[in-house]
Structures are given as C-alpha cells and as structure tokens.
Biotite code that builds the C-alpha atoms (Angstrom):
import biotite.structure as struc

atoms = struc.array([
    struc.Atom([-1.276, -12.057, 9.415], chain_id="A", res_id=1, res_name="UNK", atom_name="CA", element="C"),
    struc.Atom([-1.138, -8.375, 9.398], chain_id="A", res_id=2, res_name="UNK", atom_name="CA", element="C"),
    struc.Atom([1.831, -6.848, 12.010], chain_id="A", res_id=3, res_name="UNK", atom_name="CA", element="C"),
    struc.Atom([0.788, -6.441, 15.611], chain_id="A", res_id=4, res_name="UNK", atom_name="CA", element="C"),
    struc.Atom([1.801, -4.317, 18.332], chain_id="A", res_id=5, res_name="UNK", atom_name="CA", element="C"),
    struc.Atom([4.674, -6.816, 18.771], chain_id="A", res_id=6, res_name="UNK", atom_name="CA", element="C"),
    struc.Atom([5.879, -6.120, 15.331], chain_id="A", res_id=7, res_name="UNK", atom_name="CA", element="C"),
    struc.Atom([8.989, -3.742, 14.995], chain_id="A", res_id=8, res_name="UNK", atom_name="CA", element="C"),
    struc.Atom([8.453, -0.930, 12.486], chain_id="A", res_id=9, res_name="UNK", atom_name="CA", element="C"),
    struc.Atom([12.171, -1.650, 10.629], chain_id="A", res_id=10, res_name="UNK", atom_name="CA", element="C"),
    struc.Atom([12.065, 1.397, 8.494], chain_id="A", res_id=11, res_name="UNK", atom_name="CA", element="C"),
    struc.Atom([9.444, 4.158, 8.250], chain_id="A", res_id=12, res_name="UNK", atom_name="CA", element="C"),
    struc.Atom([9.082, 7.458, 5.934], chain_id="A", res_id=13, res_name="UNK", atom_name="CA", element="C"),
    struc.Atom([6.926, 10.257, 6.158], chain_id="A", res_id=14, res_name="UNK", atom_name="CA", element="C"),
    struc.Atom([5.768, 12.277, 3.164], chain_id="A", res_id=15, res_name="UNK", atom_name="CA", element="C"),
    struc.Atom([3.651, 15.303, 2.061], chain_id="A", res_id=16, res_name="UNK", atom_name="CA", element="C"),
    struc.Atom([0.291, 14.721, 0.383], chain_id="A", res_id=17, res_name="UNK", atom_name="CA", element="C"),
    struc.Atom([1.861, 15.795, -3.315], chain_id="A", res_id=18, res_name="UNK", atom_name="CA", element="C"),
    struc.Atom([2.130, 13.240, -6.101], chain_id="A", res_id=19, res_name="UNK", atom_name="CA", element="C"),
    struc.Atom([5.556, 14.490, -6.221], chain_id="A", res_id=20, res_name="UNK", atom_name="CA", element="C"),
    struc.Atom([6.376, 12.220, -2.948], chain_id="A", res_id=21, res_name="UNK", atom_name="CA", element="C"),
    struc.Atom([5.467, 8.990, -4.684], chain_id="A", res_id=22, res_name="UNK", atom_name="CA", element="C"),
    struc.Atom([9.227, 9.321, -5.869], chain_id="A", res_id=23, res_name="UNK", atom_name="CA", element="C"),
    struc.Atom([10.353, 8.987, -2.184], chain_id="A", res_id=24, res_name="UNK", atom_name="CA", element="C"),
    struc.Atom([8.094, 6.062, -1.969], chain_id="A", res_id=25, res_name="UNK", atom_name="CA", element="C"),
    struc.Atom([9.468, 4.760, -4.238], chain_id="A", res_id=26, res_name="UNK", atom_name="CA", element="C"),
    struc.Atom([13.349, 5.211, -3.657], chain_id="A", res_id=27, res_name="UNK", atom_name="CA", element="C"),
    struc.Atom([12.801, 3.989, -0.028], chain_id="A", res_id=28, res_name="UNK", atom_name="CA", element="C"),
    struc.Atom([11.496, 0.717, -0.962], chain_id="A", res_id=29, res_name="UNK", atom_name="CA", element="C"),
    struc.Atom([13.837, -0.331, -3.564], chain_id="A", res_id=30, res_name="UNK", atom_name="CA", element="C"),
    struc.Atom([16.658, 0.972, -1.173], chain_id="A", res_id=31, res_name="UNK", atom_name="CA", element="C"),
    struc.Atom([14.715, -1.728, 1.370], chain_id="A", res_id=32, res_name="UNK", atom_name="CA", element="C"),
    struc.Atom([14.159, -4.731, -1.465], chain_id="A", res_id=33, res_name="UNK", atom_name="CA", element="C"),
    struc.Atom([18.237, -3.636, -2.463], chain_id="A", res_id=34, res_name="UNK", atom_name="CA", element="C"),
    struc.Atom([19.009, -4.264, 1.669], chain_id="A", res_id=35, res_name="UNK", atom_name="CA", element="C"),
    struc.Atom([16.705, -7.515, 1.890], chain_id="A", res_id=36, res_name="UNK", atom_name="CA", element="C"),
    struc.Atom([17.517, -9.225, -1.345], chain_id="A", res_id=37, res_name="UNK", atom_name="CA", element="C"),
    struc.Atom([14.226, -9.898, -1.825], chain_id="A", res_id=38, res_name="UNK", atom_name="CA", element="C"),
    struc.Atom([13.414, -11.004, -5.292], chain_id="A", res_id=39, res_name="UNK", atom_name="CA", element="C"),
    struc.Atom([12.675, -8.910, -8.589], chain_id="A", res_id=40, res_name="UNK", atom_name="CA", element="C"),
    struc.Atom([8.934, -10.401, -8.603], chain_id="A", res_id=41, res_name="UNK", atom_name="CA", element="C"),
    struc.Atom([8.414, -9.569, -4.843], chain_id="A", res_id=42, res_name="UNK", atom_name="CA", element="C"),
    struc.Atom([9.885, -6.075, -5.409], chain_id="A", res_id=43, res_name="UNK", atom_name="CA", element="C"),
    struc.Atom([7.736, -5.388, -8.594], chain_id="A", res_id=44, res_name="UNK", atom_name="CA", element="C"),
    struc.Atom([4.184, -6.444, -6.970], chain_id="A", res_id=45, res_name="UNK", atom_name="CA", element="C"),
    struc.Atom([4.632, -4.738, -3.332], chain_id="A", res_id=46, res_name="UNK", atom_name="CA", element="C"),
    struc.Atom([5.978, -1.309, -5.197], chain_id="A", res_id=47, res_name="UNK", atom_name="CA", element="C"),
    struc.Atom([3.261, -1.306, -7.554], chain_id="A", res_id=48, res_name="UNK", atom_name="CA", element="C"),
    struc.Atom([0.533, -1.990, -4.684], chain_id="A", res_id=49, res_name="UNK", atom_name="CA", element="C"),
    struc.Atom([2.037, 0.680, -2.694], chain_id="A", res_id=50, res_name="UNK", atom_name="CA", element="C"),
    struc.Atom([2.395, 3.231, -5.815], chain_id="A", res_id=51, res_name="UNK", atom_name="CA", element="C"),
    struc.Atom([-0.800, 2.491, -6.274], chain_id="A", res_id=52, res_name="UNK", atom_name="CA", element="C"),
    struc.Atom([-2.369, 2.830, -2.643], chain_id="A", res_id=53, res_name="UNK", atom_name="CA", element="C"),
    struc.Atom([-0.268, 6.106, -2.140], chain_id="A", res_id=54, res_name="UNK", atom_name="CA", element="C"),
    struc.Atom([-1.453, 7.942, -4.944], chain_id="A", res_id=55, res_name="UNK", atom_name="CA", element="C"),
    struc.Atom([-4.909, 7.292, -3.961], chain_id="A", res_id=56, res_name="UNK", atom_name="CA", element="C"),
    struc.Atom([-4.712, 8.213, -0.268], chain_id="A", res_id=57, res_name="UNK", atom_name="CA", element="C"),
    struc.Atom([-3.028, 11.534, -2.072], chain_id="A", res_id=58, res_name="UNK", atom_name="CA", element="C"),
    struc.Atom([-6.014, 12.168, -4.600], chain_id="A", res_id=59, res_name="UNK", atom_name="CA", element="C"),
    struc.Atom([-8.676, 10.856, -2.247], chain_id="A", res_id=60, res_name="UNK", atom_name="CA", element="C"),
    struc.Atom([-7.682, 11.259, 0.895], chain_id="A", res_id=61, res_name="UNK", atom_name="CA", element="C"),
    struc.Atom([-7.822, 14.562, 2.084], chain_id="A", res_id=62, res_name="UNK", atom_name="CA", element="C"),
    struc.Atom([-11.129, 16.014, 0.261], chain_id="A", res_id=63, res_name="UNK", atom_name="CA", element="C"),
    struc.Atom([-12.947, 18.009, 3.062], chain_id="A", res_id=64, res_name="UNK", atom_name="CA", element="C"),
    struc.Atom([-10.668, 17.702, 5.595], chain_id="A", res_id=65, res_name="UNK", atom_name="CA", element="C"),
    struc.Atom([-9.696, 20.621, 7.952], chain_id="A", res_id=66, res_name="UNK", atom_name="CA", element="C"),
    struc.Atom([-6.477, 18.486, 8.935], chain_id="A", res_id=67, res_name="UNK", atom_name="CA", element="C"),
    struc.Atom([-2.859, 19.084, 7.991], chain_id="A", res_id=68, res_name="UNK", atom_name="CA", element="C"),
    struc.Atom([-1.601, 15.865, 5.729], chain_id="A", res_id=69, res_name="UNK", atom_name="CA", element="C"),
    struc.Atom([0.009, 13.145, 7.403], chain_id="A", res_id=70, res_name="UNK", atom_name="CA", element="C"),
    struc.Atom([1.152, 10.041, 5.600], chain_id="A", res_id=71, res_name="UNK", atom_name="CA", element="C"),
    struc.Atom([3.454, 7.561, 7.112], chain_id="A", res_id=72, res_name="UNK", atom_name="CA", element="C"),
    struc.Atom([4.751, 4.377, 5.279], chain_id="A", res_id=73, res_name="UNK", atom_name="CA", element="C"),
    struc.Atom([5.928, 1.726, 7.712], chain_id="A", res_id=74, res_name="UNK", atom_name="CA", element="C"),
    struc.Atom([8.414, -1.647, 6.712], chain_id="A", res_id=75, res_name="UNK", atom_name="CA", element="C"),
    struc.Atom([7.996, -4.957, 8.870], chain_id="A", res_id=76, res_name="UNK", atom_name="CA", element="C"),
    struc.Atom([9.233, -8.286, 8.339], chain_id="A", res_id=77, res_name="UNK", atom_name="CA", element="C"),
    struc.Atom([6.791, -11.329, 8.948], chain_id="A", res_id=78, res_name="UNK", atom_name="CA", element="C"),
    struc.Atom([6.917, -14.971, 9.748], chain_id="A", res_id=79, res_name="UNK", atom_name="CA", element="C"),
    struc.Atom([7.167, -16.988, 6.615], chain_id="A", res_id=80, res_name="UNK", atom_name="CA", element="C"),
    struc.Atom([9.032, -15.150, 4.500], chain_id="A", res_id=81, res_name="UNK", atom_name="CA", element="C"),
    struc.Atom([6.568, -12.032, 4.316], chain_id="A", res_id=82, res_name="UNK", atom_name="CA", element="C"),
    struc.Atom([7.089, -8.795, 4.132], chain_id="A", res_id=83, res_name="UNK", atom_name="CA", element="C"),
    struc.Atom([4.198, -6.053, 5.065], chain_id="A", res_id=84, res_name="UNK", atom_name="CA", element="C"),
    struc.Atom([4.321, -2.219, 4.437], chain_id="A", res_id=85, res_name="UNK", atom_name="CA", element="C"),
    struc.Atom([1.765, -0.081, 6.179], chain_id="A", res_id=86, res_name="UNK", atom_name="CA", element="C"),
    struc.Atom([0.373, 2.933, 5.129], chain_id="A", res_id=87, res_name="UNK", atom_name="CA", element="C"),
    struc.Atom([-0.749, 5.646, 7.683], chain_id="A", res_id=88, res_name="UNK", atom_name="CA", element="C"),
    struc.Atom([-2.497, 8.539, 6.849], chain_id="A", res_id=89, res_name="UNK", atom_name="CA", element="C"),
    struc.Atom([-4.859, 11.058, 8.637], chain_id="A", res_id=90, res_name="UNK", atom_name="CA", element="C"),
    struc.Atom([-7.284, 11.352, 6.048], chain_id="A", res_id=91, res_name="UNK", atom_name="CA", element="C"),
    struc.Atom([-10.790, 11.056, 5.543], chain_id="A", res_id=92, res_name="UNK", atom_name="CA", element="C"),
    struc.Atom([-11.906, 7.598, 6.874], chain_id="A", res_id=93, res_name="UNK", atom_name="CA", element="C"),
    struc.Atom([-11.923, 5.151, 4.039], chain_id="A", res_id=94, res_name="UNK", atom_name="CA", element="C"),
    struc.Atom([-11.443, 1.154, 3.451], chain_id="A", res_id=95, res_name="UNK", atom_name="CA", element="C"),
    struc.Atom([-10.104, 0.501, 0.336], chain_id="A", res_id=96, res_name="UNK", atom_name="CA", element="C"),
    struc.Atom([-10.440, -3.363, 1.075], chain_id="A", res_id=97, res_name="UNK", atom_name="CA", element="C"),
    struc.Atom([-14.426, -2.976, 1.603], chain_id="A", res_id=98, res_name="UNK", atom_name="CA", element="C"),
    struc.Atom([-15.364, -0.782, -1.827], chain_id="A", res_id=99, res_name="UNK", atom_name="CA", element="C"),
    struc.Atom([-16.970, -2.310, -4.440], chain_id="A", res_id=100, res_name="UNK", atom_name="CA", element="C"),
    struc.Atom([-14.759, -2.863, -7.983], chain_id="A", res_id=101, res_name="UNK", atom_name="CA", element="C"),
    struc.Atom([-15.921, -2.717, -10.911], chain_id="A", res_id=102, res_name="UNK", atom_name="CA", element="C"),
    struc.Atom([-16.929, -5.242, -13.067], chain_id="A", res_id=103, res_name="UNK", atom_name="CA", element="C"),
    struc.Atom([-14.083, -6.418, -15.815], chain_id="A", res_id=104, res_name="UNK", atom_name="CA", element="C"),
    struc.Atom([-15.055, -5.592, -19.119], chain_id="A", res_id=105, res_name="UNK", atom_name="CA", element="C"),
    struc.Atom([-15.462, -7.845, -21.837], chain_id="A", res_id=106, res_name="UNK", atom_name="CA", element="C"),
    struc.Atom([-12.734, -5.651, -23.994], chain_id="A", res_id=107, res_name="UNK", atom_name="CA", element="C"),
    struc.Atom([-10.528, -2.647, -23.743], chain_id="A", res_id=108, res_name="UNK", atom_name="CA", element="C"),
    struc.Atom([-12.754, -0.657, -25.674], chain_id="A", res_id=109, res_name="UNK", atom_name="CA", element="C"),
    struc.Atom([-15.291, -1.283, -23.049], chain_id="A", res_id=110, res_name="UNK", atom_name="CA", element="C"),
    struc.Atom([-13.369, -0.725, -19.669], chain_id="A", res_id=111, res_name="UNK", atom_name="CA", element="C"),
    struc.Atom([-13.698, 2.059, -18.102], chain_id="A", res_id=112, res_name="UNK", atom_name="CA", element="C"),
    struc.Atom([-11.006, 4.025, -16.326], chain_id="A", res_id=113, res_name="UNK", atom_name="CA", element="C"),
    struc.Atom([-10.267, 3.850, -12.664], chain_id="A", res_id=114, res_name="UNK", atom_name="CA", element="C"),
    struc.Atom([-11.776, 1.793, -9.424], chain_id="A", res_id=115, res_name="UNK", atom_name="CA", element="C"),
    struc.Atom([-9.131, -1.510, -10.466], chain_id="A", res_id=116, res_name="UNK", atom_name="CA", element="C"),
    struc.Atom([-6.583, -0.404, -8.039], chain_id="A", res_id=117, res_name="UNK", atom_name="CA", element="C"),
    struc.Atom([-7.844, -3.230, -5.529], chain_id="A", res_id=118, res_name="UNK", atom_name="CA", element="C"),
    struc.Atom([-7.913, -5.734, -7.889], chain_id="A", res_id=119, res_name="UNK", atom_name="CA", element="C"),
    struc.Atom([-4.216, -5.205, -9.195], chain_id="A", res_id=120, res_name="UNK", atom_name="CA", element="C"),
    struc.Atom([-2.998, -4.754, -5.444], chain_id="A", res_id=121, res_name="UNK", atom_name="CA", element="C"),
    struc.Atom([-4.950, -8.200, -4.489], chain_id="A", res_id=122, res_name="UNK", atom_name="CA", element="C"),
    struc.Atom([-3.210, -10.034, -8.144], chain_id="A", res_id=123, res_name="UNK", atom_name="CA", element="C"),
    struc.Atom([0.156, -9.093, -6.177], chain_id="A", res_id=124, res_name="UNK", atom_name="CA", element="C"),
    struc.Atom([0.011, -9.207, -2.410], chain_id="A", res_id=125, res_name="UNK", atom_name="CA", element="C"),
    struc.Atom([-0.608, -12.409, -0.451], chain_id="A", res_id=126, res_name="UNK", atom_name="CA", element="C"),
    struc.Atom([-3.222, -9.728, 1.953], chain_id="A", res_id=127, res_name="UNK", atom_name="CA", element="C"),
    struc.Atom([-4.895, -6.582, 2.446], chain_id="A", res_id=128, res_name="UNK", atom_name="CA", element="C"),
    struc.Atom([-5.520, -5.214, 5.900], chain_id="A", res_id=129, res_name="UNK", atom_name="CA", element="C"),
    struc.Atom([-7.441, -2.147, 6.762], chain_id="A", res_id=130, res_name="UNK", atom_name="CA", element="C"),
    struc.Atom([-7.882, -0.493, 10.177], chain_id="A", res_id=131, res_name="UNK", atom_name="CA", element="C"),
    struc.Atom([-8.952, 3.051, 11.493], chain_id="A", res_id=132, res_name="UNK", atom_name="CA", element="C"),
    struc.Atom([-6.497, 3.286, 15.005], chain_id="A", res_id=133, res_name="UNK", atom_name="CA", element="C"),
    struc.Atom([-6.948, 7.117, 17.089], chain_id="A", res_id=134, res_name="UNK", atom_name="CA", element="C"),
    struc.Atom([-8.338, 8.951, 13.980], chain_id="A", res_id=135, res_name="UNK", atom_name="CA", element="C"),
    struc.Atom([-5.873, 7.205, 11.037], chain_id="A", res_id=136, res_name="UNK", atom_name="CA", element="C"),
    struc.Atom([-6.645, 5.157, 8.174], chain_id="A", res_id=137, res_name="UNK", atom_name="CA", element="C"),
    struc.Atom([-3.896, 1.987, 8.129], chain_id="A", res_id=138, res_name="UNK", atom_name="CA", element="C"),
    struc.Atom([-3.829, 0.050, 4.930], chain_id="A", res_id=139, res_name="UNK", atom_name="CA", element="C"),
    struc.Atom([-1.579, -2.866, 5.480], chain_id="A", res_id=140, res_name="UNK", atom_name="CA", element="C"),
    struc.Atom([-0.211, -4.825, 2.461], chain_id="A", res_id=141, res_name="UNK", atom_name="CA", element="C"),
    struc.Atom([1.396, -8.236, 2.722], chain_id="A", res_id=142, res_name="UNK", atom_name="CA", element="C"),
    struc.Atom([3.533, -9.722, 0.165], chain_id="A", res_id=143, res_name="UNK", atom_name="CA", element="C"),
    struc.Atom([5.512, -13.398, 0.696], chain_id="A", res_id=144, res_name="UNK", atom_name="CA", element="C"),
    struc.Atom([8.091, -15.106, -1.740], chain_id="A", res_id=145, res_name="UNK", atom_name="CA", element="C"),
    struc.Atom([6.493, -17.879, -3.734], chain_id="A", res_id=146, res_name="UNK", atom_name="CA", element="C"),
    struc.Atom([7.629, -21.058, -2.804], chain_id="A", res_id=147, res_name="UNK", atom_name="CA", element="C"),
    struc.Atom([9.971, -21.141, -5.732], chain_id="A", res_id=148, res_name="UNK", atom_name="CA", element="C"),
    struc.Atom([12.013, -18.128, -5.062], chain_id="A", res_id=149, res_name="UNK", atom_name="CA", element="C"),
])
C-alpha cells in the first residue's frame, strides 16, 4: 500500500545532490522516529533503507543530465501501523525495484562490492514502490511495526 493522492505529506525536506546532505536525511528522520515513538528496530531499518536509497540517487542519479538537482524526501503515515517515506528526485529515470542484484556469494572473500542495496532495503521494509510522475523518479519505502512491538 504505497501513499496515494489522498495521503498527507506530514513532513517533507529538500536537499542538494552532495553526500554531505545525507546528514540532513538523517537528522530529519530521527527528529520524526523521536516525534512518533516509533521503535528502535523500525527506526534502524527505514534510516538505513533511506541512507542507502539517497546516496544512490546522489551518485547515480544525475549522470548526463542537463537538469538542476532536485531531491525531495516526503513522511506519511499508513493504515496498520506503517510508516512510508518517499523519495523524489529529478534525475535520470531509473527503478531501483526492477534491476537485477547480484548473486550472494558463497564467502566474503568472494563478494563483490556494490549492487546489494535492494536486497538490504527489501531485509528491512515491509515494500518498495517505484513510479516516474511529470518527469520524477519516486521511490517509496514502507516500513510497519512487527506485531510484537
């Protein structure tokens, strides 16, 4: 259940394509987690995901275009206890959801670095959403409390 036009954007935060801003990213969400009381484990999975998808929309995102960078991070609040931030970015077009990983090696010695973003970002979220809306990539990433917390 990824948020719809009907969803209210609770908190948003727009930041410059510099791995510098991942700090702000970072800051806003734990001030949102801190506001929410949402539990450590929640916290720890949807920052990591995000961390994770920011820093590749920054590295990634922007080879060979002509446009200024624009990346917006959006906060909603979900039925059944869940939780979705959305990340907006004018970028080159790009679903993160659809690439191929790489196959898990059979030892560290043997993996190779990079392309297991997805897979860490899938171990933590409950889903993944992509869409390209008016010329913007949207990567969508749902997290819920476990039925424990």
């Amino acid at each position: 259940m990824t948020p719809t036009s009907g969803e209210s954007i609770l908190s948003s935060l727009t930041i410059g394509a510099s791995v510098e801003e991942v700090t702000k990213v970072s800051e806003w969400l734990e001030g949102i987690a801190e506001q929410d009381g949402w539990p450590a484990s929640l916290r720890f999975g949807l920052e990591l995901a995000l961390e994770e998808a920011v820093v590749n929309v920054i590295d990634y995102g922007f080879e060979g275009s002509t446009e200024t960078p624009l990346i917006r991070v959006e906060y909603f609040r979900l039925p059944d206890h869940k939780v979705a931030v959305r990340i907006v970015d004018n970028g080159v077009a790009f679903d993160p959801t659809a690439a191929r990983q790489p196959d898990l090696a059979d030892s560290v010695e043997e993996a190779g670095i990079g392309g297991h973003g997805i897979r860490l970002m899938r171990h933590f979220l409950s889903e993944i959403a992509y869409a390209r809306v008016g010329g913007h990539n949207q990567l969508t990433l749902i997290a819920g409390l476990k039925p424990s917390e």
